[in-house]
C-alpha positions as CSV (number, residue, x, y, z in Angstrom):
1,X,-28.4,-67.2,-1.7
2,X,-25.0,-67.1,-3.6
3,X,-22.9,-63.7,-2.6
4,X,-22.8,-61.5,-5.7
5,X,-19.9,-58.9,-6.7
6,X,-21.1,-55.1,-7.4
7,X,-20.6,-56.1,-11.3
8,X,-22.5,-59.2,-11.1
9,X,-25.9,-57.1,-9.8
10,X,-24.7,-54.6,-12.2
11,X,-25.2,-57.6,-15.0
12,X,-28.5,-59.2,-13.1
13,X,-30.6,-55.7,-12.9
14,X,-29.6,-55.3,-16.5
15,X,-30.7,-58.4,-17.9
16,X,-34.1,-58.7,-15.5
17,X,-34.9,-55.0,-17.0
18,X,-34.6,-56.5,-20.4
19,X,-36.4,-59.4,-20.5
20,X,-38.9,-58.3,-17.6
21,X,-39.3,-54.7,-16.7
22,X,-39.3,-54.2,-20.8
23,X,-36.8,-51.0,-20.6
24,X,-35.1,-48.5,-17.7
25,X,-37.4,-45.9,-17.1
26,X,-35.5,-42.8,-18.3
27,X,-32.7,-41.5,-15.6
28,X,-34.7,-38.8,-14.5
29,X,-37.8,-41.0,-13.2
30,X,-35.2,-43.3,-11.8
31,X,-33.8,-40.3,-10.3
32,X,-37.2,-39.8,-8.4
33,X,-37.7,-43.5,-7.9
34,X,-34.3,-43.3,-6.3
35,X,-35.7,-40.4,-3.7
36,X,-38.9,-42.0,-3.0
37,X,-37.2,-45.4,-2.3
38,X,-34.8,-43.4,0.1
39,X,-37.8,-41.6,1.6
40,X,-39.4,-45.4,2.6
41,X,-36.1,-46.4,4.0
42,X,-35.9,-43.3,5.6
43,X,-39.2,-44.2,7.0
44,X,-38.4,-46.9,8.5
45,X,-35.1,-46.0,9.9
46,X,-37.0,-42.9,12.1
47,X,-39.3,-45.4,13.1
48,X,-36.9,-48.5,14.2
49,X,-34.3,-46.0,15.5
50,X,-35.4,-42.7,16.0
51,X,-38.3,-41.2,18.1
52,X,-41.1,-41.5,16.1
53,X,-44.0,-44.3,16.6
54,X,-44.7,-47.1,14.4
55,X,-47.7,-46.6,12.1
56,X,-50.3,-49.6,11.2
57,X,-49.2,-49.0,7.9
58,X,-45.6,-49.7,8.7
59,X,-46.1,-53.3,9.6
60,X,-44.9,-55.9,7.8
61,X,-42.2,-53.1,6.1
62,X,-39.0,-54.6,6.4
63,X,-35.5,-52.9,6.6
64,X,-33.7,-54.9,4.8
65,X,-36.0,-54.7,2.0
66,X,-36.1,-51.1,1.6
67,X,-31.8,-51.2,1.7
68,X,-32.2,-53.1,-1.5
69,X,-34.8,-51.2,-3.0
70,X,-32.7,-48.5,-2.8
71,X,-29.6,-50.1,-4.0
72,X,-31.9,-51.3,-7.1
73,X,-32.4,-48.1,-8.1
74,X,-29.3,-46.5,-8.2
75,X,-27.9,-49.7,-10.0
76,X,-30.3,-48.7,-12.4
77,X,-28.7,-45.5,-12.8
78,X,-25.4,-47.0,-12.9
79,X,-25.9,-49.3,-15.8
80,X,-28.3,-46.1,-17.8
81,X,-24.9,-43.3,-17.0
82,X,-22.4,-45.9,-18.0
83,X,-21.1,-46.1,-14.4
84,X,-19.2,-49.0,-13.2
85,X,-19.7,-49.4,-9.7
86,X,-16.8,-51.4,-8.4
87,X,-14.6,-48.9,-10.1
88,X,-16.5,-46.0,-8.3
89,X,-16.5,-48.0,-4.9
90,X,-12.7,-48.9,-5.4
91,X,-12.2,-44.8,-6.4
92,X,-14.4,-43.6,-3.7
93,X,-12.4,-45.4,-0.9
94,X,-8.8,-44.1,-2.5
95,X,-10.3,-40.8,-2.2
96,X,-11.6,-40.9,1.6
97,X,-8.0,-42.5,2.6
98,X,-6.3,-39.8,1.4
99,X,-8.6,-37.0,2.5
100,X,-10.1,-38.5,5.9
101,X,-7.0,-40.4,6.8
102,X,-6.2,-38.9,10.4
103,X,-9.3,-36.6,10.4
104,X,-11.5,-39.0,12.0
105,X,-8.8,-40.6,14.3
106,X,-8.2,-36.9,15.4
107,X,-11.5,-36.0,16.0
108,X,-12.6,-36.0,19.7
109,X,-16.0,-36.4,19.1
110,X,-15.5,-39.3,18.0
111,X,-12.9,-40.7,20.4
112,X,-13.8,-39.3,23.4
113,X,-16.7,-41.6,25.2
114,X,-17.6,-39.2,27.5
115,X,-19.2,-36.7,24.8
């Protein structure tokens, strides 16, 4: 598969929710689309990583799967509030340079191996 830009997947969801889905649910039920999908991910994540057990239910559930779900949703959001998401990303990274610049560098539990 082809590597596509944040735009490009901005485009793609677009036009497959035209021609397929029919129309974008309204931005609050993606909101809650949004929370469930995190909530699978979530899921999955305690499961693979964290303490709790697999579930027979959980088979078959992949990781990578759920990531996507998730970023599905909020590109749906995106594209409904008019958001352009390399922009954001491009923004978003400005902003923790400036603010987190020497903060995590300088922060010992995060340097120090011993903690």
């Amino acid at each position: 598969m082809n590597n596509i830009t944040l735009n490009e997947a901005q485009i793609k969801v677009d036009e497959w929710i035209k021609t397929i889905g029919v129309r974008y649910f309204n931005e609050l039920t993606n909101l809650g689309v949004l929370m469930e999908e995190v909530g699978e991910l979530s899921r999955i994540m305690v499961r693979k990583y964290g303490e709790q057990s697999f579930k027979e239910s959980d088979q078959g559930v992949a990781l990578a799967d759920e990531m996507a779900d998730v970023l599905w949703v909020l590109i749906c959001l995106a594209n409904q509030t008019g958001v352009n998401l390399t922009e954001a990303l491009q923004k978003n990274f400005e902003k923790k340079s400036s603010r987190d610049g020497q903060r995590h560098i300088q922060n010992p539990k995060l340097t120090n191996s011993d903690i």
